[in-house]
KOLGU-436363 format. One line per field, with one value per atom (N, C-alpha, C): chain; z, y, x; atom name. Coordinates in steps of 0.05 Angstrom, whole numbers, plus 5000, padded with zeros to 4 digits. Last residue first. Example, Ala and Ser with C-alpha at 12.3 -4.5 7.8 and 13.67 -1.06 7.14 Angstrom:
KOLGU-436363
ch	A, A, A, A, A, A
c3	5142, 5143, 5157, 5156, 5156, 5156
c2	4955, 4979, 5001, 4886, 4910, 4934
c1	5257, 5273, 5258, 5264, 5246, 5264
at	N, CA, C, N, CA, C
END
This chain:
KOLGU-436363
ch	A, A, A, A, A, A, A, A, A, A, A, A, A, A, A, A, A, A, A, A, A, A, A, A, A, A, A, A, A, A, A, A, A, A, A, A, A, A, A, A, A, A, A, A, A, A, A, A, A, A, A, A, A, A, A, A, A, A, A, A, A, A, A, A, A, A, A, A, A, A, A, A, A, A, A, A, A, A, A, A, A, A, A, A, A, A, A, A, A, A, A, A, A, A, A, A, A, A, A, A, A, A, A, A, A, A, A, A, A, A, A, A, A, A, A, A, A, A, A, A, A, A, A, A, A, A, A, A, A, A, A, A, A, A, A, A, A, A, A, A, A, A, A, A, A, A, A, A, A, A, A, A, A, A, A, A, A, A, A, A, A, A, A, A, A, A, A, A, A, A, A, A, A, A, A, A, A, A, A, A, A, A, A, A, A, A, A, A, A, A, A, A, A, A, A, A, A, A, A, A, A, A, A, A, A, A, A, A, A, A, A, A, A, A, A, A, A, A, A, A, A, A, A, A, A, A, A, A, A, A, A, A, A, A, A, A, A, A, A, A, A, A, A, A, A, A, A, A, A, A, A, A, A, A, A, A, A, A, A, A, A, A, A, A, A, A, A, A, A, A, A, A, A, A, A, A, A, A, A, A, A, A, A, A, A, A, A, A, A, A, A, A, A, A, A, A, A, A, A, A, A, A, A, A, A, A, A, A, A, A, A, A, A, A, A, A, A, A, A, A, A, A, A, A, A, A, A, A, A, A, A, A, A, A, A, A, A, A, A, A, A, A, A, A, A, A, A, A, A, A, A, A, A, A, A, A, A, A, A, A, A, A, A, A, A, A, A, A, A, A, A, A, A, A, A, A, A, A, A, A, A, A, A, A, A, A, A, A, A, A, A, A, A, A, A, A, A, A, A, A, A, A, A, A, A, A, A, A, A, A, A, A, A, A, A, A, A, A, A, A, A, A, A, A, A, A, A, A, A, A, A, A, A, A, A, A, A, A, A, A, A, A, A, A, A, A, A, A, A, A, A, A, A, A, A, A, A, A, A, A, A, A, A, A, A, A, A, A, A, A, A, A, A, A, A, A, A, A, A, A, A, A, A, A, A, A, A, A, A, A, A, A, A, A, A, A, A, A, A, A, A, A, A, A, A, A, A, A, A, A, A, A, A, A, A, A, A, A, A, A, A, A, A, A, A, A, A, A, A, A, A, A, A, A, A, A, A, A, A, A, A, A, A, A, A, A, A, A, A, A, A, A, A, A, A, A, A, A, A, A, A, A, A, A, A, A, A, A, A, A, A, A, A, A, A, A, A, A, A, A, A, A, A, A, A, A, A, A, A, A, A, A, A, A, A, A, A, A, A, A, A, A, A, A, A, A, A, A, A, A, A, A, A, A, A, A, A, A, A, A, A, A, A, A, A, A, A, A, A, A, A, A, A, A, A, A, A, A, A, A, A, A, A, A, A, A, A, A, A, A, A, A, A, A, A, A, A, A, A, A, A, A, A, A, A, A, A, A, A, A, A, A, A, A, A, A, A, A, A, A, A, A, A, A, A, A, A, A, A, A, A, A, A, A, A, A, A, A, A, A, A, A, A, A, A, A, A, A, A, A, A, A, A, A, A, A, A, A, A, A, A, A, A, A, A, A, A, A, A, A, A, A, A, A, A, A, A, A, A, A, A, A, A, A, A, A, A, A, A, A, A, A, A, A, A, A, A, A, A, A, A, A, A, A, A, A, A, A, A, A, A, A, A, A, A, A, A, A, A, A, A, A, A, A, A, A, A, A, A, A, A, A
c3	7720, 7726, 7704, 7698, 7703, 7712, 7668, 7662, 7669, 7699, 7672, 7661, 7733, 7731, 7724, 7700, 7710, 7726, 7681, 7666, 7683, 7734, 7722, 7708, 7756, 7767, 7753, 7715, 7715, 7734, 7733, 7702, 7699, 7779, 7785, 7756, 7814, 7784, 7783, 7864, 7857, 7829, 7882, 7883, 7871, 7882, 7867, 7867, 7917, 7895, 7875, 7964, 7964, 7932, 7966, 7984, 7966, 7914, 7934, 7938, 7846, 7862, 7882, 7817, 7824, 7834, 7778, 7788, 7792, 7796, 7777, 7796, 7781, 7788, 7774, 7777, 7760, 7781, 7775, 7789, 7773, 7779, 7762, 7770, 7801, 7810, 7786, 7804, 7778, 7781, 7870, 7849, 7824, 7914, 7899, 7875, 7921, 7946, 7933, 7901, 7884, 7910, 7915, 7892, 7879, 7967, 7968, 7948, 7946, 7962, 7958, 7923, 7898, 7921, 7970, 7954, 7932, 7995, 8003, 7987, 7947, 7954, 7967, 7956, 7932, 7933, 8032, 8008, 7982, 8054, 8046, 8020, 8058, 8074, 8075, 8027, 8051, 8066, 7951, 7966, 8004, 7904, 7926, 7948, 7867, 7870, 7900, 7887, 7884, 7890, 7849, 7866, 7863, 7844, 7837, 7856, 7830, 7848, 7838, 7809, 7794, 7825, 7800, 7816, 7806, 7784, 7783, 7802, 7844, 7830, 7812, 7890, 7869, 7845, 7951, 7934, 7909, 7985, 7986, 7964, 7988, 7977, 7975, 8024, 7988, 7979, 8069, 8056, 8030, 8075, 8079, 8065, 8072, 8066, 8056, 8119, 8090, 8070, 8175, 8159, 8132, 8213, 8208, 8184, 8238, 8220, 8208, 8266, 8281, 8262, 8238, 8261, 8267, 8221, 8197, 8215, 8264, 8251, 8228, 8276, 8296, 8282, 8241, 8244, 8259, 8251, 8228, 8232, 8307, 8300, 8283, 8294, 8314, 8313, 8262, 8250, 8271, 8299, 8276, 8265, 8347, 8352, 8324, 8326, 8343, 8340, 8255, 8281, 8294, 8194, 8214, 8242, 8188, 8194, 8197, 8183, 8199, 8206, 8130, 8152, 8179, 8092, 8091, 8119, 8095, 8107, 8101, 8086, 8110, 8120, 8017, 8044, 8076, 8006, 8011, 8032, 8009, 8023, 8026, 7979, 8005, 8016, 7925, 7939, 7965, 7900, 7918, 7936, 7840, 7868, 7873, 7797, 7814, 7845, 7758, 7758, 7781, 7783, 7781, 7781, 7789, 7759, 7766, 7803, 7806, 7782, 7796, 7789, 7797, 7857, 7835, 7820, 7912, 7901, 7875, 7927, 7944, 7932, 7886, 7891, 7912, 7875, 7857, 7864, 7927, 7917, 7896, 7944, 7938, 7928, 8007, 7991, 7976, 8063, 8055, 8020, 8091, 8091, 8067, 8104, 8094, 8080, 8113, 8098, 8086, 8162, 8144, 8121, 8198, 8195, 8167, 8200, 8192, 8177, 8229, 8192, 8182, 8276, 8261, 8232, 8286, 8298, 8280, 8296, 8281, 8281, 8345, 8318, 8295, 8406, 8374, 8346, 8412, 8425, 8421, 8383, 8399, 8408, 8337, 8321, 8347, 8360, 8356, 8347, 8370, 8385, 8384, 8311, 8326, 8345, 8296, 8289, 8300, 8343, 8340, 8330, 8312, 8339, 8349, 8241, 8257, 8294, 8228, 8237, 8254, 8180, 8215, 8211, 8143, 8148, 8168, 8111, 8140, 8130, 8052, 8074, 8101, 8025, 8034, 8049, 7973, 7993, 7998, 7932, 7955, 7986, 7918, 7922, 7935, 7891, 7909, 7906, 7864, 7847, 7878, 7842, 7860, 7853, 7816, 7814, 7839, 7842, 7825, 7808, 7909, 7895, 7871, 7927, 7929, 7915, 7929, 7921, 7912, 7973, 7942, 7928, 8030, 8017, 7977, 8052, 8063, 8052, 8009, 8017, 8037, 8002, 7976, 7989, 8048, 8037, 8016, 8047, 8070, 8057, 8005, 8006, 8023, 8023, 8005, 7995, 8073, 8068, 8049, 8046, 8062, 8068, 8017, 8000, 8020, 8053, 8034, 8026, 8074, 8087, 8080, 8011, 8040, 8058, 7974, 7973, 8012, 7935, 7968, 7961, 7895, 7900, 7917, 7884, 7907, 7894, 7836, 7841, 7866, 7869, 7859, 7851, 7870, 7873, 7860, 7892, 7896, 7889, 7918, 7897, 7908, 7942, 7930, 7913, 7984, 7958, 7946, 8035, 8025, 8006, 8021, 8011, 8023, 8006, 7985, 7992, 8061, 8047, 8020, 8093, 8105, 8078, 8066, 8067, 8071, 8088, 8065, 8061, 8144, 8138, 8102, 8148, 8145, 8139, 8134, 8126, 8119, 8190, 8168, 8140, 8217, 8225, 8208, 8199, 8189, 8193, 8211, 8187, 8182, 8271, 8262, 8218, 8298, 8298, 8288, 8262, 8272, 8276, 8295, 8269, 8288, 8290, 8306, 8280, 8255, 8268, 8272, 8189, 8218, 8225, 8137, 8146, 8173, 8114, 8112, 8134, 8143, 8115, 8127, 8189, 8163, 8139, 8207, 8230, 8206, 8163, 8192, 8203, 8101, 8117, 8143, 8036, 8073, 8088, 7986, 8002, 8024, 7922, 7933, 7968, 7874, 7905, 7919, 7809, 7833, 7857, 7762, 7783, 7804, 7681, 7719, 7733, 7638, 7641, 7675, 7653, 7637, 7638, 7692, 7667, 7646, 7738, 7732, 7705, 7719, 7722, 7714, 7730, 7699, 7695, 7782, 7762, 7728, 7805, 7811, 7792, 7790, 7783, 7788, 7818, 7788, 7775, 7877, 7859, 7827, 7919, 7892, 7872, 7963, 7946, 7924, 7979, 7951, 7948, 8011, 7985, 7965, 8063, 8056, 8025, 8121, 8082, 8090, 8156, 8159, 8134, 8113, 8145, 8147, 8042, 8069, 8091, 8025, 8019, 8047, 7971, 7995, 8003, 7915, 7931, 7960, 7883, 7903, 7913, 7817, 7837, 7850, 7781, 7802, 7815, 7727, 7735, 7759, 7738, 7725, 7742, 7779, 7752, 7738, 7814, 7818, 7801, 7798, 7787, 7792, 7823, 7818, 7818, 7771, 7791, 7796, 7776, 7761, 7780, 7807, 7789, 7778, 7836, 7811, 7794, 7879, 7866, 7833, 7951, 7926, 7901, 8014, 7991, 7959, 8087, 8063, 8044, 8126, 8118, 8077, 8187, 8161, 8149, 8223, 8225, 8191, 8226, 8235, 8232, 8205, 8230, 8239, 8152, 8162, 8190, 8100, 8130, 8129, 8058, 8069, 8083, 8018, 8044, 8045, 7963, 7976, 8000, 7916, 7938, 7948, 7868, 7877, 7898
c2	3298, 3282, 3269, 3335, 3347, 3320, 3297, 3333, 3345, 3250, 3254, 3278, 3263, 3262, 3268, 3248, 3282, 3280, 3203, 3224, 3248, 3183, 3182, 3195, 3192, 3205, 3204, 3153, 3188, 3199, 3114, 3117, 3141, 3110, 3104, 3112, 3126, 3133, 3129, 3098, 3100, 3112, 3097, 3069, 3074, 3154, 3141, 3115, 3170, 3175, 3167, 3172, 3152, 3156, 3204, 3210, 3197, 3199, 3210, 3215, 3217, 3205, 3218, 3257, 3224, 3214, 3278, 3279, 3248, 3309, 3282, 3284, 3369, 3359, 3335, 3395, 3376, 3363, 3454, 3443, 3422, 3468, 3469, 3449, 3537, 3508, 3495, 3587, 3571, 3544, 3577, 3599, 3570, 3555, 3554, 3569, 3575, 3584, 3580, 3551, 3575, 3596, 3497, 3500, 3528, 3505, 3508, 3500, 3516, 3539, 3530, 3464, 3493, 3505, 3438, 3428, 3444, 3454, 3461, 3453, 3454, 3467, 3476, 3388, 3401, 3429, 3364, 3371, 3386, 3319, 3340, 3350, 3280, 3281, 3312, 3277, 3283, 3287, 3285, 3276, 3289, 3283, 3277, 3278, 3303, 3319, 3318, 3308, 3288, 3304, 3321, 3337, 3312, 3346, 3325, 3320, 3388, 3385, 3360, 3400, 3391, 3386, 3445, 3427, 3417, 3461, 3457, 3441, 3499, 3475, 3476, 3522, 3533, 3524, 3544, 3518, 3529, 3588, 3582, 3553, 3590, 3595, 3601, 3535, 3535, 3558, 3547, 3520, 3529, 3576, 3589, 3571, 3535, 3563, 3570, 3487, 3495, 3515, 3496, 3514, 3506, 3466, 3491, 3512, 3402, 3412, 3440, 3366, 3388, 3406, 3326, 3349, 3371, 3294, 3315, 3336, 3287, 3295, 3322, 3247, 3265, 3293, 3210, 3234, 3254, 3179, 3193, 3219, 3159, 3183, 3196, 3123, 3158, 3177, 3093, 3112, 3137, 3072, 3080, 3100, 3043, 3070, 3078, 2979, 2989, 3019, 2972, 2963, 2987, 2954, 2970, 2968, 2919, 2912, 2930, 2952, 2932, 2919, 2981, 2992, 2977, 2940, 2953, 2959, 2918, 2896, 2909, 2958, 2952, 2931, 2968, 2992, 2974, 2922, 2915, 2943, 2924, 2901, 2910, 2977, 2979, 2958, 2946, 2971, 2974, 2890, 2904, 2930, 2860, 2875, 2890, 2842, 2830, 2829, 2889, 2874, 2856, 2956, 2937, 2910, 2987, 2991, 2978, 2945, 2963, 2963, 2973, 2950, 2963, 2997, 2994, 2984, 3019, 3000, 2996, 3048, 3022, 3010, 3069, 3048, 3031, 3105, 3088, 3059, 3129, 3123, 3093, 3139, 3157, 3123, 3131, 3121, 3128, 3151, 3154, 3150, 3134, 3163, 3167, 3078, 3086, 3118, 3086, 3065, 3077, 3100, 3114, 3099, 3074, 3104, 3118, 3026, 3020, 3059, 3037, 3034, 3031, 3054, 3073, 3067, 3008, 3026, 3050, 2982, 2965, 2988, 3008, 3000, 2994, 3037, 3028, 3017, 3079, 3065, 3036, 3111, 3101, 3076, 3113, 3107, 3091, 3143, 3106, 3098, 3196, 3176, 3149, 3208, 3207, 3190, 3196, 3178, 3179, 3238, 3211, 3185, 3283, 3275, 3244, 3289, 3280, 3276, 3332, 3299, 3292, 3377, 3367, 3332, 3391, 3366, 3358, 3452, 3425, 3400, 3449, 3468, 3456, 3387, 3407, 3426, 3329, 3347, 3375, 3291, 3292, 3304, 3298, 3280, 3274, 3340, 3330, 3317, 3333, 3317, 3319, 3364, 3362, 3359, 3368, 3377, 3355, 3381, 3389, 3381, 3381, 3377, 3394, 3406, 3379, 3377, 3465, 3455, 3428, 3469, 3486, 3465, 3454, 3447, 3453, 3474, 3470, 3469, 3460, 3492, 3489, 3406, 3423, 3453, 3390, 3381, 3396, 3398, 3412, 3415, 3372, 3400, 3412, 3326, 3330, 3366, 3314, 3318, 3330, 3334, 3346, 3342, 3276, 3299, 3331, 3238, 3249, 3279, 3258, 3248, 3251, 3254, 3257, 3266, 3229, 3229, 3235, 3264, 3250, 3245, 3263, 3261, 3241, 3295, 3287, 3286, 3290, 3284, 3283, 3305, 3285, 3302, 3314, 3325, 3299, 3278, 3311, 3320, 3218, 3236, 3259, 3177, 3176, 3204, 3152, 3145, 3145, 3180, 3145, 3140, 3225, 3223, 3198, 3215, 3221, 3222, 3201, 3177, 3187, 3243, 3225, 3205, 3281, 3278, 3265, 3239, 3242, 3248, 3252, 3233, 3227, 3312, 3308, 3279, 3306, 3320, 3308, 3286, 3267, 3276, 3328, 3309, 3291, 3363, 3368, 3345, 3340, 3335, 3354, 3291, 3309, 3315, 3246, 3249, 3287, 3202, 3219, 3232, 3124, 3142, 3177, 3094, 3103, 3124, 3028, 3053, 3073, 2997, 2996, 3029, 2980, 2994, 3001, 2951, 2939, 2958, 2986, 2963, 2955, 3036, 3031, 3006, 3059, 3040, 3037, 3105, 3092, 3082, 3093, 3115, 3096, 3058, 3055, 3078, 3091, 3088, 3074, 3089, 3085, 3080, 3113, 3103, 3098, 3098, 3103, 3097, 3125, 3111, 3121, 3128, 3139, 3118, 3100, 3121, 3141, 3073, 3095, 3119, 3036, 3028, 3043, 3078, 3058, 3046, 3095, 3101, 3092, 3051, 3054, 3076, 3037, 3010, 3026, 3070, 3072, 3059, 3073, 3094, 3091, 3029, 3027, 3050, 3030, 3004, 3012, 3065, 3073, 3049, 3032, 3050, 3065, 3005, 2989, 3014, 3030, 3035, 3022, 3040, 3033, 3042, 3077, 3055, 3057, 3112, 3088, 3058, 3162, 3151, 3123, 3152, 3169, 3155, 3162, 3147, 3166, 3184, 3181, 3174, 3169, 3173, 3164, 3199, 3188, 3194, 3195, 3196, 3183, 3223, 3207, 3213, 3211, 3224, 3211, 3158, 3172, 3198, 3151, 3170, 3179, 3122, 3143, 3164, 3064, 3077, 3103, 3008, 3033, 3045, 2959, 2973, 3004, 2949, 2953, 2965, 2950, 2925, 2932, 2989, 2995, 2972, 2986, 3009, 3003, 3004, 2991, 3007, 3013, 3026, 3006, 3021, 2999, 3011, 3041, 3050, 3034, 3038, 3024, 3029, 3100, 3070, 3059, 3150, 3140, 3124, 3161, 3178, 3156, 3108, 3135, 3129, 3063, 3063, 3093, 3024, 3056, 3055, 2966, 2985, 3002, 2963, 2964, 2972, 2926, 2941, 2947, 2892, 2896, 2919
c1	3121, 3139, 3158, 3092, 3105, 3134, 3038, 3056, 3078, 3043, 3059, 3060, 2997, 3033, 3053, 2962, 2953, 2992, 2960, 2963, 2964, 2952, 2978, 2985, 2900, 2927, 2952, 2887, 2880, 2901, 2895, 2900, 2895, 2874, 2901, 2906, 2831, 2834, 2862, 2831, 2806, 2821, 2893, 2873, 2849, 2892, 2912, 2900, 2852, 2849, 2879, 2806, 2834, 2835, 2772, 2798, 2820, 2730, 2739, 2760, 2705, 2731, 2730, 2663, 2654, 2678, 2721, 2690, 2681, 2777, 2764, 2740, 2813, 2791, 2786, 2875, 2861, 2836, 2918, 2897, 2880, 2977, 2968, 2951, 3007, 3003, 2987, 3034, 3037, 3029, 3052, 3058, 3059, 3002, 3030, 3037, 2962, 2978, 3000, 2915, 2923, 2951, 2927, 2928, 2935, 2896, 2926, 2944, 2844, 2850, 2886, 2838, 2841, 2854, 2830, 2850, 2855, 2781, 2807, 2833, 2746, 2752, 2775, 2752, 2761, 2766, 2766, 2744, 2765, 2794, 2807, 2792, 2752, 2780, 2792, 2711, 2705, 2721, 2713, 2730, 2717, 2697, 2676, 2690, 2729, 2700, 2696, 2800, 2773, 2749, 2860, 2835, 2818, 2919, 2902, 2878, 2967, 2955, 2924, 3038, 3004, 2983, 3084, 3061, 3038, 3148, 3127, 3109, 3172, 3181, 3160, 3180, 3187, 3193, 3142, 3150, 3165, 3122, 3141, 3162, 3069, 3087, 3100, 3066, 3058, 3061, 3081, 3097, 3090, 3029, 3060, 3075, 2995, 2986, 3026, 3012, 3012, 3010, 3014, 3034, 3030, 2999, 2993, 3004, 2989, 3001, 2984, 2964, 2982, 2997, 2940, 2917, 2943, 2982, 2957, 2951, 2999, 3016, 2999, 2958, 2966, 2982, 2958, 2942, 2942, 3005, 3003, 2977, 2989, 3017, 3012, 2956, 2949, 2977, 2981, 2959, 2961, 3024, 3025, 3005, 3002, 3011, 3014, 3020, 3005, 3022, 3026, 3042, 3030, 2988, 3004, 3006, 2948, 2970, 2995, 2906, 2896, 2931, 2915, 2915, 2911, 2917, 2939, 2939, 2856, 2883, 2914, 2825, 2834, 2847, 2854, 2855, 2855, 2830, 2860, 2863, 2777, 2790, 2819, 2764, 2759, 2772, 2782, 2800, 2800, 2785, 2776, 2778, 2804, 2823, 2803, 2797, 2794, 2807, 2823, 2795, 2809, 2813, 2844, 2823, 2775, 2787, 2814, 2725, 2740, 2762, 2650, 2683, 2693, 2628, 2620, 2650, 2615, 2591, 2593, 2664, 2652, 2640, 2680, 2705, 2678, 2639, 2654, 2666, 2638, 2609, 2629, 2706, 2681, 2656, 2734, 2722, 2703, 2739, 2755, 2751, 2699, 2691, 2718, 2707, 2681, 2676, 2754, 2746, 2717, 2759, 2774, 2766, 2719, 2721, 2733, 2745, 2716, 2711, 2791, 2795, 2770, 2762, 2789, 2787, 2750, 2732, 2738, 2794, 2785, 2770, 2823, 2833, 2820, 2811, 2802, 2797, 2846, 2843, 2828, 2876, 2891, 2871, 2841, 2863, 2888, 2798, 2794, 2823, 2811, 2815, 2807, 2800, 2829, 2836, 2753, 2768, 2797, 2731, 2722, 2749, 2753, 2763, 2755, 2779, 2756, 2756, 2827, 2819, 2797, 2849, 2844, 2825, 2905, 2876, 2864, 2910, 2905, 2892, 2919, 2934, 2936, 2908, 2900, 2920, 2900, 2920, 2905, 2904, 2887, 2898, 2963, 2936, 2927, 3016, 3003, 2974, 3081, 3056, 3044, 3134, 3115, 3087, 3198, 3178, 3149, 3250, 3243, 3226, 3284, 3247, 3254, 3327, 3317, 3298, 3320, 3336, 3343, 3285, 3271, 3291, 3263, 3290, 3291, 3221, 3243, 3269, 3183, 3183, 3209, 3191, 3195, 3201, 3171, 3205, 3206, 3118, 3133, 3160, 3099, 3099, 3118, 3109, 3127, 3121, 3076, 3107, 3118, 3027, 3037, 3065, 3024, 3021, 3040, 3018, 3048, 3050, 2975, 2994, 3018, 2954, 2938, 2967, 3002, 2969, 2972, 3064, 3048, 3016, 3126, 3092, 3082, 3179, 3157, 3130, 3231, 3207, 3196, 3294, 3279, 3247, 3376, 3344, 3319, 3410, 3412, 3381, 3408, 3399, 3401, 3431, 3451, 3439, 3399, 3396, 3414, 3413, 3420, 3422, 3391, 3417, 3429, 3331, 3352, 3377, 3322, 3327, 3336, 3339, 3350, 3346, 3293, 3318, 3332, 3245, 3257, 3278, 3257, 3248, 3269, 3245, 3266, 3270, 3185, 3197, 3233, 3173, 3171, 3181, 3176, 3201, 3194, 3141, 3168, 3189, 3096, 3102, 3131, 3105, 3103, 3108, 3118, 3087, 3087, 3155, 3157, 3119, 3176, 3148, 3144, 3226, 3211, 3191, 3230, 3242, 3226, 3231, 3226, 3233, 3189, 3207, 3211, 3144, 3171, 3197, 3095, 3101, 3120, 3126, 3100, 3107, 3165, 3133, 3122, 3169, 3175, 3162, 3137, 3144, 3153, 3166, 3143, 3160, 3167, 3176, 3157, 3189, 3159, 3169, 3228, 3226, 3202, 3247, 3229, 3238, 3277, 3289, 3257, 3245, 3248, 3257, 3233, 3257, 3267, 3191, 3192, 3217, 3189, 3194, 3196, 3178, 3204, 3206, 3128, 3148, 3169, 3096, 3098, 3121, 3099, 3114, 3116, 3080, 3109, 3115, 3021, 3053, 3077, 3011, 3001, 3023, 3021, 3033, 3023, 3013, 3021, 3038, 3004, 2986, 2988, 3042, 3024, 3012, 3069, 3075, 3061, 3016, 3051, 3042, 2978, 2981, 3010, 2971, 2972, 2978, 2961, 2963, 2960, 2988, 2985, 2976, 3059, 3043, 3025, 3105, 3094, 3071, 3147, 3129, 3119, 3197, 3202, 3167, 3238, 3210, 3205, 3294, 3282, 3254, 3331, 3318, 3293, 3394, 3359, 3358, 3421, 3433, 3408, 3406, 3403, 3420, 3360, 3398, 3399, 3337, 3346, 3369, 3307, 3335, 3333, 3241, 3261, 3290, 3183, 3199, 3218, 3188, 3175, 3176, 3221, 3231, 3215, 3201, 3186, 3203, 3236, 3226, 3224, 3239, 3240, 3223, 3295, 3265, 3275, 3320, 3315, 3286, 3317, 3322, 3326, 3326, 3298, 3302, 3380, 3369, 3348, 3376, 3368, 3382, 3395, 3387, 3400, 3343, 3360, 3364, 3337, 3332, 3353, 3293, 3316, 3310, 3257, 3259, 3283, 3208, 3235, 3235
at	N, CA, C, N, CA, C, N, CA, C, N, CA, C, N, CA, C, N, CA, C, N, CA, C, N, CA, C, N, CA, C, N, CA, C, N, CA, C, N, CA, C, N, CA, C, N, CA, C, N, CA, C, N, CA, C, N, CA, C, N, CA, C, N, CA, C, N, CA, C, N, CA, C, N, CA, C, N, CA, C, N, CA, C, N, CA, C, N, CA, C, N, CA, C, N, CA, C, N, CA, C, N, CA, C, N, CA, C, N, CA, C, N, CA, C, N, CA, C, N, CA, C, N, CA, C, N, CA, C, N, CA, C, N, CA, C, N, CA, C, N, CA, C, N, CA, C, N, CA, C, N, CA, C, N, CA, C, N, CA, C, N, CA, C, N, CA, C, N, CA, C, N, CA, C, N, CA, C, N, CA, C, N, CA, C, N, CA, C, N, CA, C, N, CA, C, N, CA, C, N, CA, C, N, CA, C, N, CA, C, N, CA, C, N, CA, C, N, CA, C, N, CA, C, N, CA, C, N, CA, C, N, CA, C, N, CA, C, N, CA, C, N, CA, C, N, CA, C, N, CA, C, N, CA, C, N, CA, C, N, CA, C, N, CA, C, N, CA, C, N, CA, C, N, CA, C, N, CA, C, N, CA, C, N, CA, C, N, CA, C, N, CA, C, N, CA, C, N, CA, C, N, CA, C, N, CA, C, N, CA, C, N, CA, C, N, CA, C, N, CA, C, N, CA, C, N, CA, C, N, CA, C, N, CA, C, N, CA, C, N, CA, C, N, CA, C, N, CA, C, N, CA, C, N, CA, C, N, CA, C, N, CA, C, N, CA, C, N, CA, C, N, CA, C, N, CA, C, N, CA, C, N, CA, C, N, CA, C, N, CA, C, N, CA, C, N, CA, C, N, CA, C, N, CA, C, N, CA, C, N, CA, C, N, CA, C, N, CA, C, N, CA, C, N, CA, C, N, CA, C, N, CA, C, N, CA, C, N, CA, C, N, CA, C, N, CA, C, N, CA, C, N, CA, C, N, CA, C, N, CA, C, N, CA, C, N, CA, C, N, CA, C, N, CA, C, N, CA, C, N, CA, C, N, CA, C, N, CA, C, N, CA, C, N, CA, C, N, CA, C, N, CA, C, N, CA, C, N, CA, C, N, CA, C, N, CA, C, N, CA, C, N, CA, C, N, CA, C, N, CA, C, N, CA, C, N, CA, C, N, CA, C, N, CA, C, N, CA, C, N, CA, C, N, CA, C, N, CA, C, N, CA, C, N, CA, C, N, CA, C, N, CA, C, N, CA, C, N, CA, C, N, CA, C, N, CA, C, N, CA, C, N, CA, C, N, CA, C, N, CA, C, N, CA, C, N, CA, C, N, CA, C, N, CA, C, N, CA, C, N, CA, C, N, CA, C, N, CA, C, N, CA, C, N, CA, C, N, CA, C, N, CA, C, N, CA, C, N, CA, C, N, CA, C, N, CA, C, N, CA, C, N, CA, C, N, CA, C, N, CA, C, N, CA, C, N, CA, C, N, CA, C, N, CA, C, N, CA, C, N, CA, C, N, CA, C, N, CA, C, N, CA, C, N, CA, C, N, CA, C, N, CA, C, N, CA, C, N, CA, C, N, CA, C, N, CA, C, N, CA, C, N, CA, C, N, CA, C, N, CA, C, N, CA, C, N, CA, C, N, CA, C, N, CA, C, N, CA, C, N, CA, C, N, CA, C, N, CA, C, N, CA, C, N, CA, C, N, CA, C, N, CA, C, N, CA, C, N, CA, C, N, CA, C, N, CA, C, N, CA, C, N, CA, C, N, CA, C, N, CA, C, N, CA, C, N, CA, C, N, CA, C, N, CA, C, N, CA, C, N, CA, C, N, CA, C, N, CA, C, N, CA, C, N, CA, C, N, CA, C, N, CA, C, N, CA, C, N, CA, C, N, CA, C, N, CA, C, N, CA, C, N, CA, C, N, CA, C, N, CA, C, N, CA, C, N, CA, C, N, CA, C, N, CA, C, N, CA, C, N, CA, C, N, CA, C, N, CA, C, N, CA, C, N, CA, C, N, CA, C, N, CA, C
END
């Protein structure tokens, strides 16, 4: 199930978990990161929603289902969100981002303290600079880009070994998520990662609880950098999974959940 919002940024299309949303619940709103849509949180959104939560799984702009211009910044993706809580109808929600999100919803928490009551980040850093290689395959490149994010994005687990959705392929669906994003999309989204300076400060500045969700292996946003803006948030509460890279809601989707479920 799904609805559409219409924003500032156009019609932006959101997954509500298989279930109605009723913005009388208590609400969780996730973000997704560069170039993905909202399947990437198809295993939390649905146990959510069936758990007493109104979800929003959103496609960011230019992304999945949702049209309208794609901001190449993380505050203007920032406001993004705002724009879709108060379509929604919600005074405050849940944020939880992977990569990409993760950084929105940090940003929308240190922006707007008032909105966010509480904050699930994955696979999240203060920066995320961006390979220059894969930056510029993202414009010029396409296929060159998801071979990049695919390979580096992916711990040891998810490439050469079951996967923990039986007969779902993680690396396959990653590059038929990212393969069907609409031209310019990715190099915006990373563009956005690369230009983004202000986590340090954003974190603390948050005032919500936080769980922060960490991958050993992770080559995107190493573990280290993901404690460093773990111990930036006041009271953050840091969970390492060993042997999980980047993509870590698709690689321990039953571990991220519990590691959720503390605060969400």
């Amino acid at each position: 199930m799904s609805i559409e919002l219409a924003t500032r940024f156009g019609a932006i299309r959101a997954a509500t978990g298989g279930r109605s949303f009723d913005p009388d619940l208590p609400a969780v709103v996730f973000l997704h990161g560069a170039g993905l849509d909202h399947t990437a949180w198809t295993s939390q959104s649905r146990w959510f929603a069936h758990h007493g939560r109104s979800v929003l799984a959103i496609d960011l702009p230019g992304h999945g289902g949702s049209g309208g211009r794609v901001p190449t910044t993380i505050g203007g993706l920032a406001e993004v969100v705002i724009d879709v809580l108060d379509a929604a109808g919600l005074a405050r929600t849940a944020l939880v981002g992977h990569s990409l999100g993760a950084l929105i919803a940090l940003e929308t928490a240190a922006r707007y303290p008032e909105r966010v009551r509480a904050l699930g980040l994955v696979g999240a850093a203060a920066r995320i600079p961006v390979n220059a290689a894969l930056l510029e395959a993202s414009q010029a490149a396409l296929p060159k880009a998801i071979s990049m994010i695919v390979s580096w994005g992916f711990g040891p687990r998810a490439i050469f070994g079951p996967s923990p959705s039986p007969g779902l392929s993680l690396t396959g669906l990653a590059w038929q998520v990212l393969a069907r994003a609409a031209p310019g999309v990715l190099h915006a989204d990373l563009t956005a990662c690369q230009t983004y300076t202000d986590g340090l400060e954003s974190g603390h500045r948050v005032r919500c609880p936080t769980v922060m969700v960490i991958g050993e292996l992770d080559r995107m946003t190493p573990a280290g950098c993901g404690h460093e803006l773990a111990n930036a948030i006041p009271d953050a509460m840091a969970v390492e999974f060993p042997g999980i890279g980047h993509m870590i809601p698709m690689e321990a989707p039953d571990a991220v959940l519990s590691a959720l479920r503390s605060i969400v």
